[in-house]
C-alpha positions in Angstrom: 0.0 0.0 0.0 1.1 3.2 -0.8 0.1 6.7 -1.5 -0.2 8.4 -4.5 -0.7 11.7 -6.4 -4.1 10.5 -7.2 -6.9 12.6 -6.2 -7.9 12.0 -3.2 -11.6 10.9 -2.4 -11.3 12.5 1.1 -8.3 13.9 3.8 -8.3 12.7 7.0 -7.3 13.9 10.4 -6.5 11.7 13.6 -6.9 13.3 17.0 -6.3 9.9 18.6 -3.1 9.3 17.1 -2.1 12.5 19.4 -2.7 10.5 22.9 0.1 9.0 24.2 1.4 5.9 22.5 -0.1 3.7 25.2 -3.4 4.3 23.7 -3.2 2.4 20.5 -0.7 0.8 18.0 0.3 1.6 14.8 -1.4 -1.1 12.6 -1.8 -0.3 8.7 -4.9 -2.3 7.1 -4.0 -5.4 4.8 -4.1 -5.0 1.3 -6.7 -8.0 -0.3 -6.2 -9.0 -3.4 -9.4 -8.3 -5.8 -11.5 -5.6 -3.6 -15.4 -4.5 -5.1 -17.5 -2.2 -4.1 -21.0 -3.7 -2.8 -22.3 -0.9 -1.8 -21.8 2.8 -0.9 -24.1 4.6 1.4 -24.5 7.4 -0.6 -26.7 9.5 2.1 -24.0 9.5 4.5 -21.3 9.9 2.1 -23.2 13.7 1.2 -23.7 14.5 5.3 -20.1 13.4 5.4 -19.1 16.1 2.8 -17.7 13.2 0.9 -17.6 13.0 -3.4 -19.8 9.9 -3.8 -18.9 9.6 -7.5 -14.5 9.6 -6.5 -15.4 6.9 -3.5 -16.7 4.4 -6.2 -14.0 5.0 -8.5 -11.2 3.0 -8.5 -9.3 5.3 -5.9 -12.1 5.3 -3.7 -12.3 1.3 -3.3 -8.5 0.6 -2.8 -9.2 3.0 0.4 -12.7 1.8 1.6 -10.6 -1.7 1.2 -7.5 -1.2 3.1 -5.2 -1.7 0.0 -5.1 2.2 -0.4 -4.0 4.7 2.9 -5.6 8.2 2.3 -3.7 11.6 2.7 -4.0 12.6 6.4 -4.5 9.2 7.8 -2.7 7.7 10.5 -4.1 3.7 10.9 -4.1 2.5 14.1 -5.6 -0.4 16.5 -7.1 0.7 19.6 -6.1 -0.7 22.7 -8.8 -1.9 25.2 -9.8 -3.7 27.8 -13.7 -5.3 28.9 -15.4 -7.5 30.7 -17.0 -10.0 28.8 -19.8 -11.6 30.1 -19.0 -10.3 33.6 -15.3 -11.4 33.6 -12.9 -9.0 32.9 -10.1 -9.6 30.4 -7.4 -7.0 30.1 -6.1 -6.6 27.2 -8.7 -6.8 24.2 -8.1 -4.2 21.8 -9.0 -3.9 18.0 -8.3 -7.5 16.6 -9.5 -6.6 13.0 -10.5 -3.6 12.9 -8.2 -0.2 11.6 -9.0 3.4 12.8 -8.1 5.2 9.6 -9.0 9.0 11.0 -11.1 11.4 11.5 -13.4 13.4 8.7 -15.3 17.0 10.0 -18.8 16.2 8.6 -21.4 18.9 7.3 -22.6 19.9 11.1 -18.9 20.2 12.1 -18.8 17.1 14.1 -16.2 14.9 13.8 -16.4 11.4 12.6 -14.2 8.4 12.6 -13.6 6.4 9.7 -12.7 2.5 10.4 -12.0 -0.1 8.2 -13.7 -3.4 9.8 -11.9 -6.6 9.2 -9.0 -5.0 7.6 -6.0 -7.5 8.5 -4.3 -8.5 11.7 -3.5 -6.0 13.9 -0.6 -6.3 17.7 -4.4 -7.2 19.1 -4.9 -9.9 17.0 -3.6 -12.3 18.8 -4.1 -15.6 16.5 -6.6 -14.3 14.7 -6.5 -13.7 10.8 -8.7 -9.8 11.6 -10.6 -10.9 9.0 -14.5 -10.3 8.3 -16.7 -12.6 6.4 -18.7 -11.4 4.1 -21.8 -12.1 6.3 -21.0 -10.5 9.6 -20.2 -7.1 7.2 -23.8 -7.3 5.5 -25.1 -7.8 8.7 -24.0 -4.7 10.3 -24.5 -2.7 7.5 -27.7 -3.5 7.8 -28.5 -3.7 11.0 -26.9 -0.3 11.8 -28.7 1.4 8.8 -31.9 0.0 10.0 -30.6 1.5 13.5 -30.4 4.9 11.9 -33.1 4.6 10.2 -35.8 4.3 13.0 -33.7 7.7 14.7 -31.6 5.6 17.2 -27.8 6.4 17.8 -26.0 4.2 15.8 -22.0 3.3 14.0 -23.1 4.2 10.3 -22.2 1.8 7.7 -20.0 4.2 4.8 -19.5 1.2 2.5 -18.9 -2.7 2.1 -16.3 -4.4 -0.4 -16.1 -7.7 -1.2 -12.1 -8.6 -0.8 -11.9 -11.4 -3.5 -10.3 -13.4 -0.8 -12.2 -16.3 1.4 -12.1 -16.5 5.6 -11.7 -19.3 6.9 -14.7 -20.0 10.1 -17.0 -23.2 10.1 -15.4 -23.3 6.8 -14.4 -21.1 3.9 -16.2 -18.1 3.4 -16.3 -15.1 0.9 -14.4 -12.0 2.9 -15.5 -8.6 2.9 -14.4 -5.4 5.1 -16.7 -2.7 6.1 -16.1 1.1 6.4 -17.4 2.3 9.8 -18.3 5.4 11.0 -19.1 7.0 14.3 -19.1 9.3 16.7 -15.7 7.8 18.4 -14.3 4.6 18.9 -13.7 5.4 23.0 -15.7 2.6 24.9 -15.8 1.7 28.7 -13.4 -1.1 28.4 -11.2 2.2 26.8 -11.4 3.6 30.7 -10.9 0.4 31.7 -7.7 -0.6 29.8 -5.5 2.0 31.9 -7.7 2.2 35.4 -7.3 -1.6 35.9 -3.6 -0.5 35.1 -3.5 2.3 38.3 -2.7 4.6 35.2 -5.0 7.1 36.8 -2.8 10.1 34.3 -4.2 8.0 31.3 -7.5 7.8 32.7 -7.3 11.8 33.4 -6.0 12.2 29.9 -8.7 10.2 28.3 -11.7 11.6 30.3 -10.4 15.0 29.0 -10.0 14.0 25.0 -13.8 12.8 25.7 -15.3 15.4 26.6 -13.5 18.2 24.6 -14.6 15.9 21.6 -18.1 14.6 22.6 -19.3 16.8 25.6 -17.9 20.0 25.9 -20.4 21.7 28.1 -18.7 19.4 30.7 -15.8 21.2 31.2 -17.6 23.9 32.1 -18.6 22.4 35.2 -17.5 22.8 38.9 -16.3 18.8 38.2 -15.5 18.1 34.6 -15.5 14.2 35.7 -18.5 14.1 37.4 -20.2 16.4 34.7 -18.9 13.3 32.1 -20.1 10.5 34.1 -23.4 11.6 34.4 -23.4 12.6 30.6 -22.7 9.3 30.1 -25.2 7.7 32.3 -28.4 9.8 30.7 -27.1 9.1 27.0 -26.5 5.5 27.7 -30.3 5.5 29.6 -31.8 6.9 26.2 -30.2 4.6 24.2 -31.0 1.4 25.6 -34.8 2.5 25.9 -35.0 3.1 22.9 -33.6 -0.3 22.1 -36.3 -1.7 24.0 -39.3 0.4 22.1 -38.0 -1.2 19.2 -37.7 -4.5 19.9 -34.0 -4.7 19.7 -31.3 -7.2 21.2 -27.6 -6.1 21.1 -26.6 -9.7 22.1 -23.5 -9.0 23.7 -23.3 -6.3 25.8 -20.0 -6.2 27.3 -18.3 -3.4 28.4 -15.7 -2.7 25.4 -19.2 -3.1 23.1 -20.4 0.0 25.5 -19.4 3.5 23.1 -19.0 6.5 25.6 -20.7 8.6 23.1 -24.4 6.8 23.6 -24.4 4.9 20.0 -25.2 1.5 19.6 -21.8 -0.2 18.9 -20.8 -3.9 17.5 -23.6 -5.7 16.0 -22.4 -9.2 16.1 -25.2 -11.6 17.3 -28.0 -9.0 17.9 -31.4 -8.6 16.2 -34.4 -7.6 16.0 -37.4 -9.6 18.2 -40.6 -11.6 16.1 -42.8 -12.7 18.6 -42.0 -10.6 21.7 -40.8 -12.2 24.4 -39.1 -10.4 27.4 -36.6 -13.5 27.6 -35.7 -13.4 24.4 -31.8 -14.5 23.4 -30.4 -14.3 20.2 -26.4 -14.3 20.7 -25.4 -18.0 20.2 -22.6 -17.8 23.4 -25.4 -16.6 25.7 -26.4 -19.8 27.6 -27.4 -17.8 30.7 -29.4 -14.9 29.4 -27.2 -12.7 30.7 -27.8 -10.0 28.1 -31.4 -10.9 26.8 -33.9 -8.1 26.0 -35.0 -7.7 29.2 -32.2 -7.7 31.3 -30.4 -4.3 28.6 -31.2 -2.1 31.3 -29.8 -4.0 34.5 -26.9 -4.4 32.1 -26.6 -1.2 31.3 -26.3 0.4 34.7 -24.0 -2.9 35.9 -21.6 -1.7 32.4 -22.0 2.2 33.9 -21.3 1.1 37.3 -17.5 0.0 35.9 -17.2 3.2 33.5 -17.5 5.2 36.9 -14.8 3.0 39.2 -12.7 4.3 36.9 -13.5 7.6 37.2 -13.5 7.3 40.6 -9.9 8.9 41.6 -10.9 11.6 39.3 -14.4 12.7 41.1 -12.9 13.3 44.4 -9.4 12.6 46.5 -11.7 11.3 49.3 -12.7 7.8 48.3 -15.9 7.5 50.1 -17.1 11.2 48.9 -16.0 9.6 45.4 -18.2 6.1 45.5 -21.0 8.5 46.6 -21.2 10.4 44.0 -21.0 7.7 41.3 -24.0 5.6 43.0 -25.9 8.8 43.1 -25.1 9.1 39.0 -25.9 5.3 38.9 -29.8 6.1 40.7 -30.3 8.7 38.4 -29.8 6.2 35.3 -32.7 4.2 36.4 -34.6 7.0 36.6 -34.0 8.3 33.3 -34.4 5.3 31.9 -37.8 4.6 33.2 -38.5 8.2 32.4 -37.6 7.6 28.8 -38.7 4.0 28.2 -42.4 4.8 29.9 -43.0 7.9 27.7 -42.1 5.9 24.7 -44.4 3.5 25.3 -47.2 5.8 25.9 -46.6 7.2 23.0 -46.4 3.8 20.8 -50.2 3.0 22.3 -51.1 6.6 21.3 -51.5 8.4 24.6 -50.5 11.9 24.6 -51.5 13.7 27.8 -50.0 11.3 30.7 -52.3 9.6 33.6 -51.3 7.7 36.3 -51.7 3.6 35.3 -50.5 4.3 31.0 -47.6 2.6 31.6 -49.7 0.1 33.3 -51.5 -0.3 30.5 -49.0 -0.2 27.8 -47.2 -3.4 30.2 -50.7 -5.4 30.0 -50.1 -4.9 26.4 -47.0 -6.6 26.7 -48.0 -9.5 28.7 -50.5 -10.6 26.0 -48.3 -10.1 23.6 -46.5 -12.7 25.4 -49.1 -15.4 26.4 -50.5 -14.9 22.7 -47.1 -15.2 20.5 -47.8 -12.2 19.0 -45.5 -10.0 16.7 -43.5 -7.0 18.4 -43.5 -4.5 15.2 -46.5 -5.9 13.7 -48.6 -5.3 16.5 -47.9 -1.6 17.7 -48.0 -0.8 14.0 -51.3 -2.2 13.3 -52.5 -1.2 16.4 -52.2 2.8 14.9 -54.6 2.1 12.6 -57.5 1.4 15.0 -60.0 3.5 16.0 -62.0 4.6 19.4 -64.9 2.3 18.6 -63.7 -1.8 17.7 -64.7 -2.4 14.2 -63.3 -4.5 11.3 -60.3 -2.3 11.2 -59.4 -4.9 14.5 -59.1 -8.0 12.5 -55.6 -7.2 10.8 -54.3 -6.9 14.7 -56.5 -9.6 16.3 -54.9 -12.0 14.1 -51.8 -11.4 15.4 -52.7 -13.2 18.8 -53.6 -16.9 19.6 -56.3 -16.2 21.3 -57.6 -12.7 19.7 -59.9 -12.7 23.1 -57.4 -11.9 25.1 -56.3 -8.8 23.2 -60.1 -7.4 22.9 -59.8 -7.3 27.2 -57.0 -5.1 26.8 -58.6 -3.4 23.8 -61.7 -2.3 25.6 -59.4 -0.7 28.2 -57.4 1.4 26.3 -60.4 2.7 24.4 -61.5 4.0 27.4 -58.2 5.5 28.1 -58.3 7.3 25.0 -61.7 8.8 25.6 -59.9 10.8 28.0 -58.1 12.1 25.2 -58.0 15.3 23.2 -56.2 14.6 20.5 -58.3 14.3 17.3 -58.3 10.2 15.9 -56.5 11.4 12.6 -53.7 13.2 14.7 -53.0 10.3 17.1 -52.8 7.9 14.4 -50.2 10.2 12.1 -48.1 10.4 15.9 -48.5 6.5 16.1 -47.5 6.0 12.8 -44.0 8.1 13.4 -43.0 6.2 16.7 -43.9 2.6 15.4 -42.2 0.9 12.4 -43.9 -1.2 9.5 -40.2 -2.3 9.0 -37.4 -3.7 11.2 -34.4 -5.3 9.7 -36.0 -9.0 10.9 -33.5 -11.9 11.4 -34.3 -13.9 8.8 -34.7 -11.2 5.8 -31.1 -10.5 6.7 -30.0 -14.0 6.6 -32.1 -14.4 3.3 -29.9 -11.2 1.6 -26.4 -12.7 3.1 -27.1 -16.3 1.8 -28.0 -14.8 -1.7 -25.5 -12.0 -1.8 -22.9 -14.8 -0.9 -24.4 -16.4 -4.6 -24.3 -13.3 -6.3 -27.6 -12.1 -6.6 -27.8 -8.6 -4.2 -31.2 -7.8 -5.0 -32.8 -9.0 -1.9 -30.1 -6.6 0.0 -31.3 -3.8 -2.5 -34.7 -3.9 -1.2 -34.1 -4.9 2.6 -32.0 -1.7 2.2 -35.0 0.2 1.1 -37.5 -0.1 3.6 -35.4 -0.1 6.8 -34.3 3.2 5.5 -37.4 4.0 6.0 -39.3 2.3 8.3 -42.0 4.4 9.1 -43.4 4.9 5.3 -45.3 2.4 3.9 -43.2 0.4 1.0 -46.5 -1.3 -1.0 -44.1 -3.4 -3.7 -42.0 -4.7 -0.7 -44.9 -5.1 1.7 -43.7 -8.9 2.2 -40.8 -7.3 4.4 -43.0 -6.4 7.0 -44.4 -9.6 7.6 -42.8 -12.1 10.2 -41.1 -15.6 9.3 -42.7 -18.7 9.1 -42.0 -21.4 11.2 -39.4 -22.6 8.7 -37.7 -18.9 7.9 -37.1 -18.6 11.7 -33.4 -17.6 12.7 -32.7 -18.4 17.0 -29.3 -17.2 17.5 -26.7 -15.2 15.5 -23.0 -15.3 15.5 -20.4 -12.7 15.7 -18.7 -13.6 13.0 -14.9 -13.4 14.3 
């Protein structure tokens, strides 16, 4: 790999590369030996101030596929720490994955640009830091789908096929993917250095996060304890908003836990069918550890180690410090309640707030449960029903074994929204913007990897389509919506390393 006089497709900065040397090692990406574009996201390429037209050129692939390093970049391999599963290993660090640098995008913000499953890296340890070709179409679109329904997400810029196979259960096509996000810092980041007793490189990380993600923080009486709780409330939202979605991250360790409140490494995660609160999908999860309903525990448990290692920082006296963080750690719960109950008041339509909605919105829930009954499917349908039952019900009653048991709910929220204001037509139109006809279901995804992997990228095309937007109606691809049969049904998902 080298550079060129070529015009460049982009210039990159690296304000990482400027932390000490402890924080990373230099690892350039792999060249592969026939790379092709499989897609570009051209949407974010434009709010990334990037030339769509020179990334798809020939100059543009040997960069978005490592055999190419771009003017400005500096590749490196982030060094981290996490515990996995509730045990903590210390030294993780990117395995197969290549920070190229940073771009400014059209709001001034800036963004990193990885290469995913770029070649080995010093973090590799045996490992080939290779990506098949399935794990890359998966988070593409997975994480489009994510940013799509308005969550924070890792963007997906681009996937290349590499020309090259990966070698897992058994040989497989390879493909790297070109990342982009806020930052790459996560808690196991923190976690590399305080586990160390660095306690400077703790300092001098805390302060590159917050002059890069929350700047208002340093203008408070405690800069650390101003970050910590920044991180508590954005890491509250997110997760809620998993949950209103019906999405499972899978493994929800704490160097898969991105300081700056985006969702972060989808390996086995998806999207739930038929809810279920106990829901697993990740195929290494034989405890449930990190199923649906057990994200927010998680979440707080993964905060509660973000904030031992701020602890030195938030005050010299150690029991003045521990109190402050448990305080921070309180306050998560009750943002996240706050957040998660007010979205699900507004999924079931209620605007003004009683006492007993999210009550109601949980009975929902249950008989969703004992009836087997579709997560997206139902909320969605459910907007298109009116304050008297009529045949408009049918479409949503079929959703349910027993359709009985949803009329008992029924005739309770319909006297719920009696109490309502809000005009039928408006509810519906603020129903229809918080619940999705589409979700980027486990088995549509599997269907577009198995037939991308033959050649045919049609049923990616169109997957792509409607989980870029999921709240518009797609009437050609209607069949996206629907759930799998019996026989379509995927149970767990792999992480692909």
């Amino acid at each position: 790999m080298t550079e060129t006089a070529t015009a460049e497709p982009f210039t990159l900065d690296n304000t990482y590369a400027r932390l000490p040397g402890e924080f990373y090692a230099h690892a350039a990406p792999t060249a592969v030996a026939a790379p092709r574009l499989l897609r570009l996201n051209r949407p974010l390429a434009d709010q990334l101030g990037l030339d769509a037209q020179a990334l798809e050129g020939p100059a543009g692939v040997e960069i978005l596929s490592g055999n190419r390093v771009p003017k400005g970049a500096e590749p490196l391999a982030m060094a981290y720490a996490g515990h996995q599963f509730g045990n903590f290993s210390p030294t993780l660090g990117d395995g197969r994955a290549v920070l190229l640098g940073e771009i400014t995008d059209r709001n001034g913000a800036r963004r990193d640009i990885q290469l995913k499953g770029a070649g080995p890296t010093p973090f590799s340890s045996r490992g080939d830091g290779r990506a098949a070709l399935g794990p890359v179409i998966r988070e593409y679109v997975v994480s489009e789908g994510m940013a799509g329904l308005g969550i924070p997400t890792t963007r997906a810029l681009a996937m290349v096929a590499t020309g090259e196979s990966v070698f897992r259960m058994g040989a497989e096509p390879g493909g790297v993917l070109a990342r982009v996000a806020a930052s790459h810092v996560r808690v196991g980041t923190f976690e590399y250095f305080a586990r160390r007793g660095n306690n400077d490189a703790v300092r001098a990380l805390a302060d590159y996060v917050i002059e890069r993600h929350y700047p208002q923080a340093a203008e408070a009486d405690n800069p650390y304890h101003a970050l910590l709780e920044e991180v508590a409330v954005h890491t509250a939202d997110l997760i809620a908003q998993w949950l209103l979605v019906g999405f499972i991250h899978g493994v929800m360790n704490t160097d898969n836990v991105s300081i700056a409140g985006e969702t972060i490494d989808y390996g086995p995660c998806a999207f739930m069918d038929s809810y279920n609160p106990a829901t697993v999908y990740s195929s290494i999860d034989h405890g449930g550890r990190y199923a649906y309903n057990r994200q927010p525990g998680i979440g707080q448990w993964n905060l509660a180690r973000f904030a031992e290692c701020l602890l030195p920082l938030l005050d010299d006296d150690q029991e003045k410090a521990v109190a402050q963080a448990q305080a921070v750690l309180e306050r998560y719960v009750e943002r996240f309640e706050t957040t998660y109950h007010d979205g699900l008041a507004a999924k079931i339509g209620l605007e003004e707030r009683r006492e007993g909605d999210a009550d109601l919105a949980y009975e929902l829930l249950k008989c969703m449960t004992r009836q087997d009954a579709d997560f997206t499917l139902t909320f969605r349908r459910l907007t298109d029903l009116g304050r008297d039952a009529d045949d408009r019900d049918d479409a949503l009653r079929a959703l349910f074994n027993d359709p009985a048991d949803f009329d008992h709910w029924a005739a309770r929220w319909r006297e719920r929204l009696a109490e309502e204001t809000r005009d039928d037509a408006a509810r519906r139109a603020a129903m229809r913007a918080v619940n999705p006809a589409y979700i980027p279901r486990n088995h549509r995804i599997q269907q577009a990897i198995d037939a991308a992997e033959a050649g045919d990228y049609q049923p990616l095309k169109a997957l792509l389509t409607v989980v870029a937007s999921p709240f518009d109606d797609h009437p050609e691809l209607a069949d996206y919506a629907r759930p799998p049969k019996p026989e379509e049904v995927v149970q767990r998902t792999f992480c692909g390393t």
